[in-house]
N, C-alpha and C positions, 0 to 999 in steps of 0.2 A: 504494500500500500504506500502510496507516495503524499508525501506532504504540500503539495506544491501550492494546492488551492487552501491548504491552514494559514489564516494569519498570524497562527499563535507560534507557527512553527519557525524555530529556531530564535524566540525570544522567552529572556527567562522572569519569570516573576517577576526577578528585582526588575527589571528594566519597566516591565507592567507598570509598578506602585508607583517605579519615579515619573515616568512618562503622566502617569493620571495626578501624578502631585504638580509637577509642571504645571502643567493645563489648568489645574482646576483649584491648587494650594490646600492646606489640610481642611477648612471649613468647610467649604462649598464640597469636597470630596467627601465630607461626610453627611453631608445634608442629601448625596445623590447616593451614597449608600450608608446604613444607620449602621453601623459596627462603633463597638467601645474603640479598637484601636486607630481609630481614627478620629476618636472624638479627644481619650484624654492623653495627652504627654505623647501626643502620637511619634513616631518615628520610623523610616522605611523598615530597621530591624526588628522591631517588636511586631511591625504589619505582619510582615514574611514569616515570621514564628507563628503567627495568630493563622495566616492563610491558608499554612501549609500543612496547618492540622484540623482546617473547617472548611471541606470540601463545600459546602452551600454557600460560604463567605465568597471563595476562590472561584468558584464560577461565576457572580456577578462581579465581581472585579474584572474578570476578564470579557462578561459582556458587556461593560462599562467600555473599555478599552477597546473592543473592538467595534461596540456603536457606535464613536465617536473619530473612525479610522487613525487612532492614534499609532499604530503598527507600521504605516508607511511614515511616519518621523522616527522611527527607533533603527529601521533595517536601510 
């Protein structure tokens, strides 16, 4: 199976949080999705600890990211 039509493919998380911090800064990125670690003392390392153990959190992160074609500024 090939990657070639994934946008997700060959970007990694971190790239994800910082790309959607870029864009959007800690508040407004939490206002478009309701997670604590975006809300208090956020930081991209505490995100990625939090995301990568809360698969339901990690999928709207990444459809955040990809509704808003943030993937063609990262690759």
């Amino acid at each position: 199976m090939t990657q070639t039509n994934n946008p997700l493919h060959g970007v990694t998380l971190e790239q994800i949080v910082t790309a959607l911090v870029m864009h959007y800064g800690w508040p407004k990125l939490a206002e478009q999705i309701d997670i604590n670690c975006f809300k208090k003392d956020p930081s991209v390392k505490s995100s990625l600890k939090f995301l990568r153990r809360t698969p339901w959190a990690r999928e709207k992160v990444e459809a955040l990211f990809i509704s808003n074609k943030l993937y063609s500024k990262v690759n």
